[in-house]
BALOBA-1460 file (C-alpha; in Angstrom, 3 decimals):
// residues 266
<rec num="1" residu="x" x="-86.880" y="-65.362" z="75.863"/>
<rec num="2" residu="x" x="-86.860" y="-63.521" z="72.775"/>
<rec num="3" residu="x" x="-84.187" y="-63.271" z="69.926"/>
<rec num="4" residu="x" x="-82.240" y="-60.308" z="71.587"/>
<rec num="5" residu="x" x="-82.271" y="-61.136" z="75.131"/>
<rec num="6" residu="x" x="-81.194" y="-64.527" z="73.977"/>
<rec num="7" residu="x" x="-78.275" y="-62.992" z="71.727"/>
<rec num="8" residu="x" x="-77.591" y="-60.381" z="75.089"/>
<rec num="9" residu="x" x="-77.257" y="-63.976" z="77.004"/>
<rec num="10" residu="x" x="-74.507" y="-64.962" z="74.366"/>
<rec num="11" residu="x" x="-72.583" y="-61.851" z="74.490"/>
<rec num="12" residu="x" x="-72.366" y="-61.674" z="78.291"/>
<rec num="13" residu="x" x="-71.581" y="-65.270" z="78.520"/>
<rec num="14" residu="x" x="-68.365" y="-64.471" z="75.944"/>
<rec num="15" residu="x" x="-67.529" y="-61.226" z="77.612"/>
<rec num="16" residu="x" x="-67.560" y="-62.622" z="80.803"/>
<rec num="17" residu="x" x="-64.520" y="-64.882" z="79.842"/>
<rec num="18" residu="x" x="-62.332" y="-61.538" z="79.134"/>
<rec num="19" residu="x" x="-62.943" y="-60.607" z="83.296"/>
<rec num="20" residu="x" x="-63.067" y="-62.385" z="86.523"/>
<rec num="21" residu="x" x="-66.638" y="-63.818" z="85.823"/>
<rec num="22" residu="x" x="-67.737" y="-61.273" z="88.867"/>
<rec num="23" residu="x" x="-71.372" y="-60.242" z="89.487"/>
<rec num="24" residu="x" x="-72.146" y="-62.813" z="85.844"/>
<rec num="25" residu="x" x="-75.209" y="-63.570" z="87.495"/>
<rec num="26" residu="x" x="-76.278" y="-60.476" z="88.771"/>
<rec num="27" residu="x" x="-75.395" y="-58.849" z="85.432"/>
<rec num="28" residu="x" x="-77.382" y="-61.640" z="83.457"/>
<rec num="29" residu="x" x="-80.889" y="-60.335" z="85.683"/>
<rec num="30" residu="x" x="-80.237" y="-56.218" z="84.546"/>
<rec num="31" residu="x" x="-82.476" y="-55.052" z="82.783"/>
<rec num="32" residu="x" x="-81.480" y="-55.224" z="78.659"/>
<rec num="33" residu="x" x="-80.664" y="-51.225" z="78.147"/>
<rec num="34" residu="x" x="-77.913" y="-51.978" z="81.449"/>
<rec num="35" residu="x" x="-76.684" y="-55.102" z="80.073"/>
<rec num="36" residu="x" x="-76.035" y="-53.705" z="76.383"/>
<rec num="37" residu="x" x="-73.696" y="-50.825" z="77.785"/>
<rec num="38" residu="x" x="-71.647" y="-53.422" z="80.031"/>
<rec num="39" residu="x" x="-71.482" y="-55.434" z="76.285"/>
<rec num="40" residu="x" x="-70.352" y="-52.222" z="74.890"/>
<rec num="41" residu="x" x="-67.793" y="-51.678" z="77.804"/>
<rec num="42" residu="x" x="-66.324" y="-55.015" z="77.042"/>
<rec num="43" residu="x" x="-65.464" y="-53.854" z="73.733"/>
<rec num="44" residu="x" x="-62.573" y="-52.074" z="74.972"/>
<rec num="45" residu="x" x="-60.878" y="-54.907" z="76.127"/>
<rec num="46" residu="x" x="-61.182" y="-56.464" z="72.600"/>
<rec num="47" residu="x" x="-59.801" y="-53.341" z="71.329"/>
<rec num="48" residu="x" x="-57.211" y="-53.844" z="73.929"/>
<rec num="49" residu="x" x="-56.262" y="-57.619" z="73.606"/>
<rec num="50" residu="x" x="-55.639" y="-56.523" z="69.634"/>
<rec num="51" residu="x" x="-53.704" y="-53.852" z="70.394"/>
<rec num="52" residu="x" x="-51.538" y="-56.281" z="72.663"/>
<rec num="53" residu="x" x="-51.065" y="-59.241" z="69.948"/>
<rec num="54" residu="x" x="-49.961" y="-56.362" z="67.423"/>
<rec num="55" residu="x" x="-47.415" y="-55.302" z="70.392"/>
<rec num="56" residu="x" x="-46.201" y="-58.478" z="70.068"/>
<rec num="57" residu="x" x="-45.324" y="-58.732" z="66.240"/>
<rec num="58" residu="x" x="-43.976" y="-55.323" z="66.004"/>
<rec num="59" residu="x" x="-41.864" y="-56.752" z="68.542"/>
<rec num="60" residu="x" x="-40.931" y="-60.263" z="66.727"/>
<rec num="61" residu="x" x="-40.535" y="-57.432" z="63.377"/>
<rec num="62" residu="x" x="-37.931" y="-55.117" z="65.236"/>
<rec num="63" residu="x" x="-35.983" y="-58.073" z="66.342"/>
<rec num="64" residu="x" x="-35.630" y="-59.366" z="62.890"/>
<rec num="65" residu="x" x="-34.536" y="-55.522" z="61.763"/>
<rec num="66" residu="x" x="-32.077" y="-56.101" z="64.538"/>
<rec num="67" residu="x" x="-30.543" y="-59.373" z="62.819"/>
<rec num="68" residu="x" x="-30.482" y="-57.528" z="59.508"/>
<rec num="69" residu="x" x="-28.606" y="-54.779" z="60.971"/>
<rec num="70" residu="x" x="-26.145" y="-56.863" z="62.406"/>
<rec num="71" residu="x" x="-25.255" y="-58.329" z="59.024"/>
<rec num="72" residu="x" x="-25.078" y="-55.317" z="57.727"/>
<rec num="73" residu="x" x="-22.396" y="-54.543" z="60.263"/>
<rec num="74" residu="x" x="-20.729" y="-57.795" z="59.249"/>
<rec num="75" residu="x" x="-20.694" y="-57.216" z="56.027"/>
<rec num="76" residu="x" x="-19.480" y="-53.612" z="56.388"/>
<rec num="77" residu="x" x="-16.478" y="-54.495" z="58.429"/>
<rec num="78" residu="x" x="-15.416" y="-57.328" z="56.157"/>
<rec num="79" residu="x" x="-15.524" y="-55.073" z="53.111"/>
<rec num="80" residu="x" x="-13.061" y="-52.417" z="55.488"/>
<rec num="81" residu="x" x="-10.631" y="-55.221" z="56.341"/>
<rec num="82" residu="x" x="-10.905" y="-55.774" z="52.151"/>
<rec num="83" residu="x" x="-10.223" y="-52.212" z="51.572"/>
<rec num="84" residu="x" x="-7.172" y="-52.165" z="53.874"/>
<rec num="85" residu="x" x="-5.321" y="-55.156" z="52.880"/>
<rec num="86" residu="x" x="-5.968" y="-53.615" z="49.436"/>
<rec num="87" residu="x" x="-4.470" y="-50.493" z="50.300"/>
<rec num="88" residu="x" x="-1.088" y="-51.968" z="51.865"/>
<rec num="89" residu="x" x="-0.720" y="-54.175" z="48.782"/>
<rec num="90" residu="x" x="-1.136" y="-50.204" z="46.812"/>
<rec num="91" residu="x" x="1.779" y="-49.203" z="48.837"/>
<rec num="92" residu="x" x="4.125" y="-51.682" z="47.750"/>
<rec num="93" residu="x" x="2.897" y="-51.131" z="43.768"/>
<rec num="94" residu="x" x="4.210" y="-47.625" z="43.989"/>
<rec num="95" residu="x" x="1.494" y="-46.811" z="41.856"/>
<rec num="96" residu="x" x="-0.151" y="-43.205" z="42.847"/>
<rec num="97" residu="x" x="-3.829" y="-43.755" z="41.060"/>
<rec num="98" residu="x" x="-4.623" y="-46.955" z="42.082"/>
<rec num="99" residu="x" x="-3.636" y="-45.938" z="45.677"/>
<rec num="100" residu="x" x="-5.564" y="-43.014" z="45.615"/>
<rec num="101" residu="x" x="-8.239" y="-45.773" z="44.830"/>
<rec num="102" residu="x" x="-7.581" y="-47.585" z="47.079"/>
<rec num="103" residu="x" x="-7.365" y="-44.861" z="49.913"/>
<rec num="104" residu="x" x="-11.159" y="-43.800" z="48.647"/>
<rec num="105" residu="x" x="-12.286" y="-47.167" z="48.869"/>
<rec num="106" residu="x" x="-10.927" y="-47.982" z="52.255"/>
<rec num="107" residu="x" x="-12.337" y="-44.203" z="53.450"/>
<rec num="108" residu="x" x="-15.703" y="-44.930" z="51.950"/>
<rec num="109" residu="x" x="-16.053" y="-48.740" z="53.907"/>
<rec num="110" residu="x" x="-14.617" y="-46.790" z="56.895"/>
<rec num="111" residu="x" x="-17.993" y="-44.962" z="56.834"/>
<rec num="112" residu="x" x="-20.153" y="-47.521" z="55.841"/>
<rec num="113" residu="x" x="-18.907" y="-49.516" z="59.209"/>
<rec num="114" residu="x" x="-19.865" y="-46.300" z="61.063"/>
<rec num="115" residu="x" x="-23.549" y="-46.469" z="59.798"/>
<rec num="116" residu="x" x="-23.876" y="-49.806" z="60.194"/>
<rec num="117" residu="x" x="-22.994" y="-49.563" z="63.958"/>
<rec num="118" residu="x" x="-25.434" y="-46.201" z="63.835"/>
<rec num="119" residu="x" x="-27.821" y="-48.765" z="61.940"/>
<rec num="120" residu="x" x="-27.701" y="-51.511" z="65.381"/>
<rec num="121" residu="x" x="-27.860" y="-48.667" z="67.910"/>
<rec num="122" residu="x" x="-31.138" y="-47.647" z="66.296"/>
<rec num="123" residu="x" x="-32.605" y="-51.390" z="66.049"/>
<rec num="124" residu="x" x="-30.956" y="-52.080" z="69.645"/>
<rec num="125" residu="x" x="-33.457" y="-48.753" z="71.320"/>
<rec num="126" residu="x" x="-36.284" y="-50.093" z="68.405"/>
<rec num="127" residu="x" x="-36.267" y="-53.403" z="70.298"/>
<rec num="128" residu="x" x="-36.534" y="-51.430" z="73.866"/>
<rec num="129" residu="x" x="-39.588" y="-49.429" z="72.452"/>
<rec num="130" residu="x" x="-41.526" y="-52.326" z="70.923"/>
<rec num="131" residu="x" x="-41.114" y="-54.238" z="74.463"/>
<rec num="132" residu="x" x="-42.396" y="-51.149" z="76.465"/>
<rec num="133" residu="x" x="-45.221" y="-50.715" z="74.194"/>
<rec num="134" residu="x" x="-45.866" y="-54.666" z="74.762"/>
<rec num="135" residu="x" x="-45.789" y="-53.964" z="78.698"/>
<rec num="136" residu="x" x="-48.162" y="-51.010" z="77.630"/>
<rec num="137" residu="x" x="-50.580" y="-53.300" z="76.209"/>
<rec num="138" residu="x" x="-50.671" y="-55.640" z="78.417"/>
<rec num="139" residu="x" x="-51.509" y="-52.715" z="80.722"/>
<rec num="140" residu="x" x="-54.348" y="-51.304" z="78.864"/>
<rec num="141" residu="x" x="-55.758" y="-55.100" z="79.014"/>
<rec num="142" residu="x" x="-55.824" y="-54.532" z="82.660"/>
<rec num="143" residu="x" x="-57.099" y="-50.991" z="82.841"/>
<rec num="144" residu="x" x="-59.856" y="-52.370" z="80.507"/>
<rec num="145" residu="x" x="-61.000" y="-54.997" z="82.317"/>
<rec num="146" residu="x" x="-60.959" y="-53.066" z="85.993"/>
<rec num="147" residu="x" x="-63.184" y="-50.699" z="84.001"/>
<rec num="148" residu="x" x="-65.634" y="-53.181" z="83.381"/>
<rec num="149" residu="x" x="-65.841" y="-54.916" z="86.325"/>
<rec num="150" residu="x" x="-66.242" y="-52.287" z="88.195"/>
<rec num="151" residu="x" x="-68.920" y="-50.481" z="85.864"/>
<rec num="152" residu="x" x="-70.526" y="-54.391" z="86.192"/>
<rec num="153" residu="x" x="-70.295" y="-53.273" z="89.964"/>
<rec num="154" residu="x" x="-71.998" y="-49.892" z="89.873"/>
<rec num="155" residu="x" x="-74.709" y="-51.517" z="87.160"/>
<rec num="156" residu="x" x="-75.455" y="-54.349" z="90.227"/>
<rec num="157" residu="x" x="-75.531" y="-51.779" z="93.179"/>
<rec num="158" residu="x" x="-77.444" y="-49.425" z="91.038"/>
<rec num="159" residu="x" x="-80.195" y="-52.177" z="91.091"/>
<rec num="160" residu="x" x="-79.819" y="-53.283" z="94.663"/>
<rec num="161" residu="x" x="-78.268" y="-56.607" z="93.842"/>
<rec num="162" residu="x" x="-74.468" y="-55.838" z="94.933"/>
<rec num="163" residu="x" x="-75.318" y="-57.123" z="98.599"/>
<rec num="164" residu="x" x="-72.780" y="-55.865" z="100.937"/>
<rec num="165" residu="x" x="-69.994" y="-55.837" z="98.583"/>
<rec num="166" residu="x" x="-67.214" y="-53.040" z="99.330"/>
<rec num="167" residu="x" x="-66.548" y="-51.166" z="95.988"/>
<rec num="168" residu="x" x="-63.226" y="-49.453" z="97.248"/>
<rec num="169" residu="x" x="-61.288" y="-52.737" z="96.473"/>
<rec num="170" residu="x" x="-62.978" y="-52.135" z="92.892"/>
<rec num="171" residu="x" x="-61.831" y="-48.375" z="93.047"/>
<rec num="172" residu="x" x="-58.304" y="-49.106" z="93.949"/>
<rec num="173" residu="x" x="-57.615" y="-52.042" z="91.410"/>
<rec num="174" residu="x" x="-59.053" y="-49.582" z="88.694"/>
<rec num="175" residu="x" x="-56.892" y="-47.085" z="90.183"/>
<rec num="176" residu="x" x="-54.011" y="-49.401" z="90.434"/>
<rec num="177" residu="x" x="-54.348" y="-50.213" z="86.826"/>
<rec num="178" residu="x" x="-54.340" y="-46.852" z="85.619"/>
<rec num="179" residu="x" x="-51.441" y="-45.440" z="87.588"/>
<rec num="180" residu="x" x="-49.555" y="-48.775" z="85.640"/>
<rec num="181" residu="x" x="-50.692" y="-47.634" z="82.247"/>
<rec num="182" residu="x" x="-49.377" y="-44.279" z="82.973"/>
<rec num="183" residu="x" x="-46.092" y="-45.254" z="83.862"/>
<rec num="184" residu="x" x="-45.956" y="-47.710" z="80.706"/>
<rec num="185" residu="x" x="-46.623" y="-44.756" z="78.594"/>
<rec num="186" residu="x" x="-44.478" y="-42.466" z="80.329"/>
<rec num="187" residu="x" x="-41.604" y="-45.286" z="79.469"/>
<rec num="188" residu="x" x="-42.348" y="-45.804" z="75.661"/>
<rec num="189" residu="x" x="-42.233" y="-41.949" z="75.701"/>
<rec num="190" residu="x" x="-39.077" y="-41.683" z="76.985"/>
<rec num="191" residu="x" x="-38.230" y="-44.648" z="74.642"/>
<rec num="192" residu="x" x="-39.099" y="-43.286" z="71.425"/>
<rec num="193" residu="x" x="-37.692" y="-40.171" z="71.614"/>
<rec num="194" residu="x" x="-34.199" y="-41.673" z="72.239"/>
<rec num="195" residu="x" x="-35.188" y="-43.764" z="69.462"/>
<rec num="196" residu="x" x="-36.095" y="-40.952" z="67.092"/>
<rec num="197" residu="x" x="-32.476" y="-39.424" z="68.396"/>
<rec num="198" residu="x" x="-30.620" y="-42.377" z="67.527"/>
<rec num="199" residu="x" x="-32.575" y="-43.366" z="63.630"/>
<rec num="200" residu="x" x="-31.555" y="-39.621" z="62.741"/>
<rec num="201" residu="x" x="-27.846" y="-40.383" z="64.004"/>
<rec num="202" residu="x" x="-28.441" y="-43.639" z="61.615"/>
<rec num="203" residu="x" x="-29.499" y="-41.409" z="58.845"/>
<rec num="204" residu="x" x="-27.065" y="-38.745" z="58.700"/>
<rec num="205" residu="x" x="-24.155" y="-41.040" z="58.740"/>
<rec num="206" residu="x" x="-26.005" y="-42.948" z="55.888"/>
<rec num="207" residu="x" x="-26.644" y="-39.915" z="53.592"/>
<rec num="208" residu="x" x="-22.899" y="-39.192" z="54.783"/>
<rec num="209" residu="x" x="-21.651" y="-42.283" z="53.682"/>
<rec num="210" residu="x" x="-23.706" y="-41.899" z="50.117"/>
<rec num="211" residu="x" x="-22.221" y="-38.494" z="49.272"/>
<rec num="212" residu="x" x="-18.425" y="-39.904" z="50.246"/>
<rec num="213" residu="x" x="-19.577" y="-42.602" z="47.920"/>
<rec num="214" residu="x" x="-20.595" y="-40.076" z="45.187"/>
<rec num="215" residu="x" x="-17.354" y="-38.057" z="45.726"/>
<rec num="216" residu="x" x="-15.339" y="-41.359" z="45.161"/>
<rec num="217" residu="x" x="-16.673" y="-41.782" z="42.171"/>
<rec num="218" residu="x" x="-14.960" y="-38.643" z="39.995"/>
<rec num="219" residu="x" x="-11.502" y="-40.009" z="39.706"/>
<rec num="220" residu="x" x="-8.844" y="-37.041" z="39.358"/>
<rec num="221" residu="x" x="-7.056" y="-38.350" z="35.453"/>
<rec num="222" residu="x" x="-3.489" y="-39.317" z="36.023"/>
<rec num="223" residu="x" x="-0.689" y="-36.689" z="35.727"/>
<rec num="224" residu="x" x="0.500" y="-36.558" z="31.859"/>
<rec num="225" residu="x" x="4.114" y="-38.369" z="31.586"/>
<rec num="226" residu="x" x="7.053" y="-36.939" z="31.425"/>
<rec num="227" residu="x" x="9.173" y="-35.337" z="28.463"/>
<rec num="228" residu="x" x="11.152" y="-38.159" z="27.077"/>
<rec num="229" residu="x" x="14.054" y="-36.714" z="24.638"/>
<rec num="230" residu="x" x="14.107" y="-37.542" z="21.403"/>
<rec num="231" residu="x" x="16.549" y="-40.702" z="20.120"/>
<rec num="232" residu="x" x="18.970" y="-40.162" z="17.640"/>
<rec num="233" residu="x" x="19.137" y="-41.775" z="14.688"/>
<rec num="234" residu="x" x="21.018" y="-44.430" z="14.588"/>
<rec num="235" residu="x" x="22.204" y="-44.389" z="10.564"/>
<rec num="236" residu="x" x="24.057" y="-41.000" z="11.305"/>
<rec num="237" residu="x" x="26.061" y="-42.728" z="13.813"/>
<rec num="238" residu="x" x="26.380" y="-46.552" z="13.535"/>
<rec num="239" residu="x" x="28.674" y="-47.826" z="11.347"/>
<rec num="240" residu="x" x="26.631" y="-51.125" z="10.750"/>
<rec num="241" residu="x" x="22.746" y="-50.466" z="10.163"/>
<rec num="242" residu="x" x="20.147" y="-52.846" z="11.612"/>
<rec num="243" residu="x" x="17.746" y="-54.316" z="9.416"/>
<rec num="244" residu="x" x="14.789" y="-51.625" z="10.639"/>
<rec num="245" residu="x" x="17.342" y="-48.796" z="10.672"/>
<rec num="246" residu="x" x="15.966" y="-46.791" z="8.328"/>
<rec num="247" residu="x" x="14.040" y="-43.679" z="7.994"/>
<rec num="248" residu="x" x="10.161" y="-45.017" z="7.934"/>
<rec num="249" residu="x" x="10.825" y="-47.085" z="10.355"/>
<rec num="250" residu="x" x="10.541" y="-46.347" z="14.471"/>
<rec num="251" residu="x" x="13.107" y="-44.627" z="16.339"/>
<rec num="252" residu="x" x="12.885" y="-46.980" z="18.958"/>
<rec num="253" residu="x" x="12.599" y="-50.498" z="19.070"/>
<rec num="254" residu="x" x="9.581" y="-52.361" z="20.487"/>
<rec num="255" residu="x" x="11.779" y="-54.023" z="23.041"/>
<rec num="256" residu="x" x="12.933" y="-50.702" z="23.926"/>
<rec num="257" residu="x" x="9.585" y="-48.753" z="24.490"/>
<rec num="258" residu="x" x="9.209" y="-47.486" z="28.029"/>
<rec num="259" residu="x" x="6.585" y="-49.497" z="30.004"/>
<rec num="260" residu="x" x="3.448" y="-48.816" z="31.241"/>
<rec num="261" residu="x" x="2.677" y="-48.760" z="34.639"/>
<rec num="262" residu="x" x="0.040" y="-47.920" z="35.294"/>
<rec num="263" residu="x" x="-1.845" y="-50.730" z="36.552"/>
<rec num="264" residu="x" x="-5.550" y="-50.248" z="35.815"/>
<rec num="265" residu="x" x="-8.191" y="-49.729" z="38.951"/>
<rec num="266" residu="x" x="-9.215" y="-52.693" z="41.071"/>
């Protein structure tokens, strides 16, 4: 046997683990042209089996965006219960900045909650596509190998060593297998669009969460205070002057200065 027919051998022996192991024997007797395009037909299932095992990790991947969303969606609704206690302690401050503050803050975790829940919708329908497009793979495995065992099947018969074997069984399974694959794709279809529908619903209430963010940044200033009236002087009109009652010194005392309060932003 020479160095090709042996290597032909090899290859038929390895692709015949990827089918049902029919017609092996019949296939190892074709002539070599015949045998190499059944060792090119089994390529496709290798191309399939791949596809199939990278199903799987965009799978494990999507489930692991779905954990991160949810703690985003923790997180989110923590800061929100934050922003409202914050906002009820404002209240009883009486103090009209740091509630407007407050009110922005509470306004802007409002809508980060609402794209975090946008944010596990999304990864929720990701999860559904990644599965169909496992059950899609796992399809095309099938379709691939009914390919090849029936194009085993017309290599035999075409050589007159398919005895009476009926190839309709061969037919339908192929035919079976396709219909399958079709209705796999048809679902990840349908999957991805509502997909695609519900990452642009995630967007938009992102970018609209970014620009409320932006908007709470520019703080209106605080209204100027009011007129106070002047004091008098008190050495016009006390008949006993204090120590500091005199000309260069304040009109009012420190003790006596009106407070600030305005308390400054959280």
């Amino acid at each position: 046997m020479s160095l090709r027919q042996s290597l032909l051998a090899l290859a038929l022996a390895a692709a015949g683990c990827a089918t049902s192991g029919v017609f092996d024997k019949e296939v190892a007797r074709l002539p070599v042209a015949e045998r190499t395009q059944i060792i090119t037909a089994h390529k496709s299932i290798d191309v399939a089996q791949s596809n199939l095992e990278a199903a799987k990790v965009a799978r494990d991947e999507a489930k692991q965006f779905r954990k991160i969303a949810l703690s985003d969606l923790d997180a989110a609704k923590s800061r929100l219960e934050s922003a409202r206690s914050s906002v009820d302690l404002t209240k009883s401050a009486r103090d009209d900045r740091t509630l407007l503050e407050a009110s922005r803050n509470e306004d802007r975790a409002r809508d980060n909650v609402i794209a975090a829940r946008a944010k596990v919708d999304y990864a929720d329908r990701l999860i559904d596509v990644r599965e169909a497009k496992v059950t899609e793979a796992e399809a095309n495995v099938n379709a691939a190998k009914a390919d090849v065992e029936l194009t085993k099947l017309q290599m035999v018969q075409r050589n007159g060593m398919a005895g009476d074997v009926d190839a309709r069984s061969f037919e339908a399974r192929r035919q079976d297998a396709q219909e399958r694959l079709a209705e796999a794709r048809a679902r990840v279809a349908q999957l991805e669009g509502e997909a695609a529908q519900l990452k642009t619903a995630w967007d938009d209430r992102r970018h609209e969460s970014n620009r409320t963010a932006s908007r709470g940044e520019m703080i209106a200033p605080p209204p100027p205070p009011a007129e106070v009236p002047m004091p008098r002087m008190k050495w016009h009109d006390s008949p006993r002057g204090d120590v500091n009652d005199t000309p260069s010194a304040p009109e009012t005392k420190q003790s006596q200065q009106p407070q600030d309060n305005i308390a400054p932003p959280p």
